[in-house]
C-alpha positions in Angstrom: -150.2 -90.1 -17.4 -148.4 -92.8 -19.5 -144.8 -93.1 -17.0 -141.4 -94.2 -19.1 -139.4 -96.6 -17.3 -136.0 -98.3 -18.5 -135.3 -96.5 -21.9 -132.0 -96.8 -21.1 -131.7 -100.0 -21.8 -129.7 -100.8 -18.0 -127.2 -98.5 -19.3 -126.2 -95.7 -16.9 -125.0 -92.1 -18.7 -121.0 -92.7 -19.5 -118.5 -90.3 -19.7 -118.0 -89.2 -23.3 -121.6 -90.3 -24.4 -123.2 -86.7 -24.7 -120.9 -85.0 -26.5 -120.8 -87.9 -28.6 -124.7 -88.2 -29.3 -124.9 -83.8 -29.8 -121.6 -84.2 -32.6 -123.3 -87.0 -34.2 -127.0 -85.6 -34.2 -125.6 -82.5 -34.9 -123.9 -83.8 -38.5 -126.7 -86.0 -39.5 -130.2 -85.4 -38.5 -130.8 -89.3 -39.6 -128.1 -91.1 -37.5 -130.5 -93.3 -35.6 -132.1 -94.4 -38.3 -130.0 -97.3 -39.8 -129.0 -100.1 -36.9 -129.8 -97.6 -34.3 -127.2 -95.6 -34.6 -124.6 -98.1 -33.3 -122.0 -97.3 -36.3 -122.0 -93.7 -36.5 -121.7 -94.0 -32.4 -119.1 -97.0 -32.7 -121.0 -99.4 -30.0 -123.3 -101.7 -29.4 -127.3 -101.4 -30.9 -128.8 -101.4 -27.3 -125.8 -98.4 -26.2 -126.7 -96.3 -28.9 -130.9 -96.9 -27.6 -129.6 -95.7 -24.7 -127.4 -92.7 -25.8 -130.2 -91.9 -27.8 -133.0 -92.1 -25.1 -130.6 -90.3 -22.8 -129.9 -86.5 -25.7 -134.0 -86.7 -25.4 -134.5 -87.7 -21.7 -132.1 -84.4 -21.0 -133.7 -82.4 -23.5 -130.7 -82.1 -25.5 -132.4 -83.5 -28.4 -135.8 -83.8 -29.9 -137.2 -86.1 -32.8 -140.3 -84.1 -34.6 -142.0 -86.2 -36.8 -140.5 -86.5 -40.4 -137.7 -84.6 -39.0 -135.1 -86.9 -38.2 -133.1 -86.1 -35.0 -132.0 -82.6 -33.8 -130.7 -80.7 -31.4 -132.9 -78.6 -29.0 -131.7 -74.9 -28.9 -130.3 -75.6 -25.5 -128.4 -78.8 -26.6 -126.9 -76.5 -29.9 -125.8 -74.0 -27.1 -123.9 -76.4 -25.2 -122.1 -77.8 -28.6 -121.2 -74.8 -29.5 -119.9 -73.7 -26.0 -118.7 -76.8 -24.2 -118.4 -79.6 -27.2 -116.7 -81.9 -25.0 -119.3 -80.9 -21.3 -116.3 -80.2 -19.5 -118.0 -77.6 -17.8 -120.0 -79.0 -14.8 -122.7 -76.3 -15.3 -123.5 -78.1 -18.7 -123.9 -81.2 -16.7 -126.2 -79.3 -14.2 -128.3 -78.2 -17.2 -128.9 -81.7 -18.2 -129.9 -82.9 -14.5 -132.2 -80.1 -14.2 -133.6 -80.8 -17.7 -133.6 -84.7 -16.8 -135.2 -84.7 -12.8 -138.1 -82.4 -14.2 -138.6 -85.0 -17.0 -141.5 -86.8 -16.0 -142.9 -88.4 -19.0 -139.8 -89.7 -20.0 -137.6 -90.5 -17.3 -140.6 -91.3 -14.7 -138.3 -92.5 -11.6 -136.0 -89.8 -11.8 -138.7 -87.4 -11.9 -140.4 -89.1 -9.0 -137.1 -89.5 -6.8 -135.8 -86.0 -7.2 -139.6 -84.6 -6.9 -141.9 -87.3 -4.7 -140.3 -88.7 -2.0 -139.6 -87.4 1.2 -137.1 -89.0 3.0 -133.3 -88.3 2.5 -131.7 -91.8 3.7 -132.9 -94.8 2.3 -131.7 -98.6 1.4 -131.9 -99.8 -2.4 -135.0 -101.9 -1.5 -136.6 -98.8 0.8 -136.6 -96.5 -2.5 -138.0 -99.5 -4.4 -140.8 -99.4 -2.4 -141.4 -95.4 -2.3 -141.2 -95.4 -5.7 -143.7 -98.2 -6.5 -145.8 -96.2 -3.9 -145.4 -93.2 -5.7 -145.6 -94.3 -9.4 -149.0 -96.2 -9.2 -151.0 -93.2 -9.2 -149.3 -92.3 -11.9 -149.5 -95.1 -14.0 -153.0 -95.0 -14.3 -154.0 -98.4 -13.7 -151.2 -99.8 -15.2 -149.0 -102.6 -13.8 -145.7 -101.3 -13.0 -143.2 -103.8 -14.2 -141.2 -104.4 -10.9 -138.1 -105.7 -12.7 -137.9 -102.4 -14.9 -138.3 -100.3 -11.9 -135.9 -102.1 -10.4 -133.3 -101.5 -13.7 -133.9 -97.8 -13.1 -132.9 -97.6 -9.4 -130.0 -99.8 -10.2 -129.0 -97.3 -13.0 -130.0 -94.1 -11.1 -128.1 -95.0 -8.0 -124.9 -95.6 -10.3 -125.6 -92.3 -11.8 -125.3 -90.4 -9.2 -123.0 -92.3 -6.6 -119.9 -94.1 -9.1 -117.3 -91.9 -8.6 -114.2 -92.0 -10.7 -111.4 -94.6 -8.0 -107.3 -94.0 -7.9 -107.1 -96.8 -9.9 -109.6 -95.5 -12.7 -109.4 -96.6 -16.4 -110.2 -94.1 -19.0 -111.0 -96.7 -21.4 -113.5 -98.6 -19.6 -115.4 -95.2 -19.2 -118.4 -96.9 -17.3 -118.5 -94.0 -14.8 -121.2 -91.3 -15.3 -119.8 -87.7 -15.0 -123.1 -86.7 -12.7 -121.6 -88.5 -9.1 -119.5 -85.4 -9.2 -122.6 -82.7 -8.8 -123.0 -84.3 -5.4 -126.5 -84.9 -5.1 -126.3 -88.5 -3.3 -123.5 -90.5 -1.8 -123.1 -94.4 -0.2 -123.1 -95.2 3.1 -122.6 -99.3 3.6 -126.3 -100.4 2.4 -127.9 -96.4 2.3 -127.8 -93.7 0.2 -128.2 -90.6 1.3 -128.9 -87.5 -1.0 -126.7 -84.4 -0.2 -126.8 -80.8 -0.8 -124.2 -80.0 -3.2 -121.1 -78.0 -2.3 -121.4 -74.2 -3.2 -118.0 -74.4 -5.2 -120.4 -76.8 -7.8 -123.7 -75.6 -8.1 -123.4 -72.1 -9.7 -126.1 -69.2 -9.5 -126.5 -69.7 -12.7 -127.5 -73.4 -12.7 -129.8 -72.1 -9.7 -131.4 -69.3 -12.1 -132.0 -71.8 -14.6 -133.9 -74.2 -12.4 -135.5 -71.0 -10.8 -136.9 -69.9 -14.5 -138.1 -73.5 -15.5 -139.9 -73.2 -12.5 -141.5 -70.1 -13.0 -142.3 -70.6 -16.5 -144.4 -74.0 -15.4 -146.0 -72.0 -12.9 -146.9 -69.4 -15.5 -146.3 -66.5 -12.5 -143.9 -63.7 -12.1 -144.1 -64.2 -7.9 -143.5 -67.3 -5.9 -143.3 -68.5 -2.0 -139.8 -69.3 -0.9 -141.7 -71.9 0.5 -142.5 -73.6 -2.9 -139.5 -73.0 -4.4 -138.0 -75.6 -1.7 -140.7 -78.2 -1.5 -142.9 -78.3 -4.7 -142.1 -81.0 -7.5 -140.2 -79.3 -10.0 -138.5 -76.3 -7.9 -134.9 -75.9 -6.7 -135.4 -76.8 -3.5 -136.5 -80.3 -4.9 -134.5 -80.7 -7.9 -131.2 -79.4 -6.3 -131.1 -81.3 -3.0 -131.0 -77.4 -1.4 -132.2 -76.8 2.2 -133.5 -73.7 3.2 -130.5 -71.5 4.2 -128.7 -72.6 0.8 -131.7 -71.6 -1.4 -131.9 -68.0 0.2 -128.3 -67.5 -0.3 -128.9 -68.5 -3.7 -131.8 -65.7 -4.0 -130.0 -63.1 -2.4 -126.8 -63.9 -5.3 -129.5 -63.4 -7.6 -131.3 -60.5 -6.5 -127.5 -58.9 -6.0 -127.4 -59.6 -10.0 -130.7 -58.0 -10.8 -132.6 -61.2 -11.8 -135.2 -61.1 -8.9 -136.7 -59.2 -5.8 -136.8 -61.6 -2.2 -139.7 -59.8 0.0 -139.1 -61.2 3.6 -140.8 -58.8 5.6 -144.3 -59.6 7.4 -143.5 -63.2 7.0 -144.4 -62.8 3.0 -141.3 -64.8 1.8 -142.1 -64.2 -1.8 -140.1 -64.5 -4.7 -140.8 -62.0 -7.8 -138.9 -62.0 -11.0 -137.5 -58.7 -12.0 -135.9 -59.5 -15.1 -137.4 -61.1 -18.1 -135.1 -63.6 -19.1 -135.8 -67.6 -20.8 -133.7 -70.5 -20.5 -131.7 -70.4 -23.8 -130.8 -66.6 -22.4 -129.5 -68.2 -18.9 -127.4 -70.6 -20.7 -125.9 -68.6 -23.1 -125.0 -65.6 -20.6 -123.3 -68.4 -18.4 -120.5 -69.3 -21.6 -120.4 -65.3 -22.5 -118.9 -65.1 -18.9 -116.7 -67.7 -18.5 
């Protein structure tokens, strides 16, 4: 497959740069069109690249041919319901969206879904993910200095958390260090489980359905839906214990049936339901 490193231009995901990109896709299907859209957004040509490459990366936006930009029917939910993401389940939405992305945002895809080990140094992950990329890129050199930009802007992502002596205006921090996924220790990173209090069962359903719909199956191993690329277990940082009190919340809500006896540990889906459905439910109830 043809992998997709450094669309972003070296430029993490900011605060305020979503719900900037969905008003101004939103209002004119053909604001990338003149100067990259650096006007309408107010900044630099290579910042709006990345803004822009970020809306598609999350699947907030798509760009059909002759079409212009526009919003995907999940981004339109989420500017009609939380204009401004202040809602941390919108930001969940876009991880899930983004980690499962793996023609266009290749190394997250590959460090959410690949790699195995949950304590690493900058230059360790450098080396997993060459490791796990060259198969990918098949045949292809993988440009070591854009795979470095990408851990560099990953990392940031997910760690930079907002200091006491934080300036709005500089708004170089990424709102996605507060889902918890990965913190700093000295030279490692560690990825984390989030805390219960910020990863809804909603944002769990949602990850739970884009699994099942690219498995094209209404029953799944508990088993898989921890360790295969593109399930919860992978996508969410969840152990074991957390995903099946996650599938019990569920089940309790009608979504799913968990079958634990004679070792089965299978997952069936009870309710049909799709992804816009999950999202919009979520706003209806809060």
């Amino acid at each position: 497959m043809a992998i997709k490193l450094k669309g972003h231009e070296t430029f993490a995901l900011r605060e305020g740069w979503l719900n900037k990109g969905l008003a101004k896709v939103d209002a004119n299907p053909k604001v990338f069109s003149e100067n990259y859209g650096a006007d309408a957004l107010g900044v630099g040509s290579n910042m709006a690249k990345a803004i822009r490459y970020w809306l598609k990366a999350g699947k907030f936006m798509e760009e059909p041919p002759k079409e212009g930009a526009k919003l995907t029917d999940i981004g339109q939910i989420i500017f009609k319901e939380d204009k401004y993401l202040e809602d941390i389940f919108s930001l969940w939405i876009f991880h899930i969206n983004l980690a499962g992305n793996e023609k266009l945002a290749t190394s997250w895809y590959a460090f959410f879904n690949l790699i195995n080990i949950d304590e690493f140094s900058k230059e360790d992950l450098m080396n997993i993910l060459l490791e796990k990329l060259t198969p990918l890129a098949e045949k292809k050199t993988i440009p070591e200095r854009s795979l470095r930009d990408d851990i560099s802007v990953l990392l940031n992502m997910y760690v930079k958390e907002k200091q006491q002596n934080y300036d709005p205006e500089e708004n170089k921090i990424s709102p996605f260090a507060q889902l918890g996924l990965l913190k700093k220790d000295r030279n490692n990173y560690i990825k984390t489980q989030p805390d219960k209090d910020k990863l809804c069962d909603d944002a769990v359903l949602y990850s739970l359905i884009k699994f099942f719909e690219k498995k094209e199956v209404d029953s799944i191993g508990i088993d898989e839906l921890l360790n295969s690329p593109m399930s919860p277990g992978r996508i969410l940082n969840l152990k074991r214990m957390a995903l099946n009190e996650y599938l019990d919340h569920l089940e309790g809500q009608g979504y799913l049936t968990v079958n634990r006896t004679a070792g089965l540990d299978m997952v069936y889906l009870k309710k049909k339901i799709g992804l816009k459905e999950v999202v919009s439910n979520y706003y209806k109830k809060h």
